[in-house]
N, C-alpha and C positions, 0 to 999 in steps of 0.2 A: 551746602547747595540747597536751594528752594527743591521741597521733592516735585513739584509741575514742571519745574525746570528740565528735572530727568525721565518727562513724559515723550514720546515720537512728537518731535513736531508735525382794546376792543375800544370808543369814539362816540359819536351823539345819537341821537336816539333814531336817526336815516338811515343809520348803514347798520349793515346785516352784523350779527350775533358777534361771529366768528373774526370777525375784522377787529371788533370794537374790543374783544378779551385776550386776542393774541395770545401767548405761551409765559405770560408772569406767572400766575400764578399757579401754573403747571409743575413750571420746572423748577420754581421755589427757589433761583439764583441769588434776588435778589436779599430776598429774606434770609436766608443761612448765612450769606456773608455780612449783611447786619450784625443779627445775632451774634456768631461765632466771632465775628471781629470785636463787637465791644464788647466779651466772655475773656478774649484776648487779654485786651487794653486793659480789662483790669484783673487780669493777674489768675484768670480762673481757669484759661487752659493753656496749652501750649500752642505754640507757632506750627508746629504739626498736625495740632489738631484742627486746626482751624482751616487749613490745605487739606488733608482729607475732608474732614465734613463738605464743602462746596466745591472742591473740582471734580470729585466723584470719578468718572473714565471718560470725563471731559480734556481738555488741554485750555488752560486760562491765563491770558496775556492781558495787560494795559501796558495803554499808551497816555501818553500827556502829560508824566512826570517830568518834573525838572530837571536839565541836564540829559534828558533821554532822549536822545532820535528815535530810536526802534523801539518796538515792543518789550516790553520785559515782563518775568513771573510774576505772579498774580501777588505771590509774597512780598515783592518788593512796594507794592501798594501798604502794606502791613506798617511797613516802615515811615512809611513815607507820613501817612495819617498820624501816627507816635509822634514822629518829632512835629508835626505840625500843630499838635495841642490835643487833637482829639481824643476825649473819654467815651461819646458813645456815639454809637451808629442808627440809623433808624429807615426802614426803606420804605419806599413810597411808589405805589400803583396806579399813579395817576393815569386818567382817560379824557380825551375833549369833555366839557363840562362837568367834571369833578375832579376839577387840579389838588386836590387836597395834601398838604405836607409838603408843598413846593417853594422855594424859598423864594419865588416873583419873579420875573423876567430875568434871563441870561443864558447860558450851555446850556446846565445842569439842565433847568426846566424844560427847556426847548427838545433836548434829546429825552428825560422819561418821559415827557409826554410820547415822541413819536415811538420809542421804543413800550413805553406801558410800564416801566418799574425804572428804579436806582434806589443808591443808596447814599443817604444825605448825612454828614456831621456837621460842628457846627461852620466850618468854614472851609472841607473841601467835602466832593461828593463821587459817586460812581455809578456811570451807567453802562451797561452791557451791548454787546452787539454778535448776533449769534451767525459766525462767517459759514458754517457751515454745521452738521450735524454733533460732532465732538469738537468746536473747539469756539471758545467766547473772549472777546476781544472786549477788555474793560476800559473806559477812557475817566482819564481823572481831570475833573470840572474844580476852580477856587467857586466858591460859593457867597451870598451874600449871608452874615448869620444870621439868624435869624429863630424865633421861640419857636418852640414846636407846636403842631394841633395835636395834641392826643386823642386817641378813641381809645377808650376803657373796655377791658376786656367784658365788662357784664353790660355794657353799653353795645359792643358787637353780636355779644351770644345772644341777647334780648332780639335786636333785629334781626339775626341769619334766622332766627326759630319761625319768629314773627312771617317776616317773606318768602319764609320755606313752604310754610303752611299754605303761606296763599297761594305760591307759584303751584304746588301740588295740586291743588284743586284746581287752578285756569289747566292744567297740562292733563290732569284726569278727562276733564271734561272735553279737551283736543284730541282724548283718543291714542296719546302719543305712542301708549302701549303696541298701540297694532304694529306701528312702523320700528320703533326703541323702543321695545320690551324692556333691553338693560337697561337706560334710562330709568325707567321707572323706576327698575329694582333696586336700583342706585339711591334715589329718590325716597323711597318708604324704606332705606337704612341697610338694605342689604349690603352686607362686605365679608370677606372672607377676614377679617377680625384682627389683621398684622399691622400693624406699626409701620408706619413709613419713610415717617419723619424722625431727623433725631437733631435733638436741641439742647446747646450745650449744659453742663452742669449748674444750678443757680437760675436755669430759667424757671418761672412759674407755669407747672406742671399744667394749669388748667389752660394757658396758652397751649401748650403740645394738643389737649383733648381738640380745641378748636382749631387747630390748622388742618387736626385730620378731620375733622369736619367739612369744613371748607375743602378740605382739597377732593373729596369726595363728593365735594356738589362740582366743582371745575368738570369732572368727570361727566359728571349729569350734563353740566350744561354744553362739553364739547360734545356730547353723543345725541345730546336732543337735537341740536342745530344743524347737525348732519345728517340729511337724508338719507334717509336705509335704501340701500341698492332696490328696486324695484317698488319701492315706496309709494302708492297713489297718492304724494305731497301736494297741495296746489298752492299756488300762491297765494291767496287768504290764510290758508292752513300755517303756511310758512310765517308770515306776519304776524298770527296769533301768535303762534309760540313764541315768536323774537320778544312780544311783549310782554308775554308772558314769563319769561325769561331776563328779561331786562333788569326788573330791580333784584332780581336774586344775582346774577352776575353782579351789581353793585354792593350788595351785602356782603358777596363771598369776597370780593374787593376790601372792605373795612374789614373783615372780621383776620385775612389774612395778615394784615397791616397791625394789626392790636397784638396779634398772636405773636407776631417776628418783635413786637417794640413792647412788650411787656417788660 
């Protein structure tokens, strides 16, 4: 029996911060079960391992298998992708104007776009749908196949550093400290030093360094964007930061995406 089985049943550059970044790269869904699923597929962890790593004290169903009316385990997705041919998974954060690692018009793209991540092989894919606080509803898309766009991991760590730098300095000069002090702190590296992430066996170590990176600036960027309770924010203020923030939210976007597809 699948062990979930035996569980209790962000956009262009107009719209605000928080819209446009939504919860991908927060909650790291998509990305683990990339990962851990092509860790699977070739033979490097178990079917077990691969259900704990990404349902976590979640409950994870898809829909859109063949032969399926209802929802089934997230495991039977596992299956399904094997016999279908697939060797590797690779997920994708796509946002309104940087569809990047989308295989062109059909489900698949149409749903990560609205939802903000999935996970693409070469001819079928999966995107997420979060029905409620514990529990995520996977839908499986046929896919067109198609090459992949790589981002290299020293091609990602080069720009997060690069746009770190800068967004630090527009967000210095905003003051942001006054209103998100942690922000900041977040920002010039502060962290209590623990691991968060875990990636399966085989994956390239210096991807794990750069997700905790990346997920560390996620943090930055949902805490800047959110006005601190009694906060003198104005809207100028608000607007600076969002641009200020913009190309670092896209950064943390690629750099996450290279880390999960290393």
């Amino acid at each position: 029996m699948d062990r979930d089985d035996r569980r209790p049943n962000e956009a262009d550059a107009g719209q605000p911060l928080r819209s446009r970044w939504r919860d991908a790269g927060h909650r790291h869904r998509s990305g683990l079960l990339a990962a851990w699923s092509t860790a699977w597929l070739a033979g490097r962890v178990s079917y077990d391992d691969v259900i704990e790593a990404v349902v976590g004290e979640e409950v994870h169903r898809v829909t859109g298998l063949p032969g399926q009316l209802d929802p089934v385990p997230l495991g039977w997705a596992l299956t399904a992708l094997r016999e279908g041919g697939e060797s590797r998974l690779r997920t994708v954060l796509p946002v309104a104007g940087d569809p990047r690692g989308l295989p062109g018009p059909g489900s698949f793209s149409a749903a990560a776009m609205s939802v903000g991540e999935g996970v693409l092989g070469d001819g079928l894919g999966l995107t997420p749908d979060v029905i409620d606080g514990t529990t995520v509803l996977w839908t499986m898309h046929d896919v067109t196949r198609t090459r992949p766009d790589p981002i290299s991991l020293a091609e990602a760590d080069h720009d997060l550093a690069a746009t770190l730098r800068t967004a630090a300095r527009a967000l210095t000069e905003l003051d942001v400290a006054r209103w998100r002090p942690e922000a900041m702190a977040l920002l010039r590296g502060s962290s209590n030093g623990q691991r968060r992430l875990r990636l399966p066996p085989g994956h390239d170590q210096r991807a794990l360094g750069l997700a905790e990176r990346a997920q560390r600036l996620v943090d930055v960027l949902e805490l800047a964007e959110a006005d601190a309770p009694g906060a003198a924010v104005t809207g100028n203020e608000a607007r600076a930061r969002d641009e200020a923030l913009r190309p670092l939210a896209a950064a943390v976007r690629r750099a996450l995406v290279a880390a999960y597809n290393a």
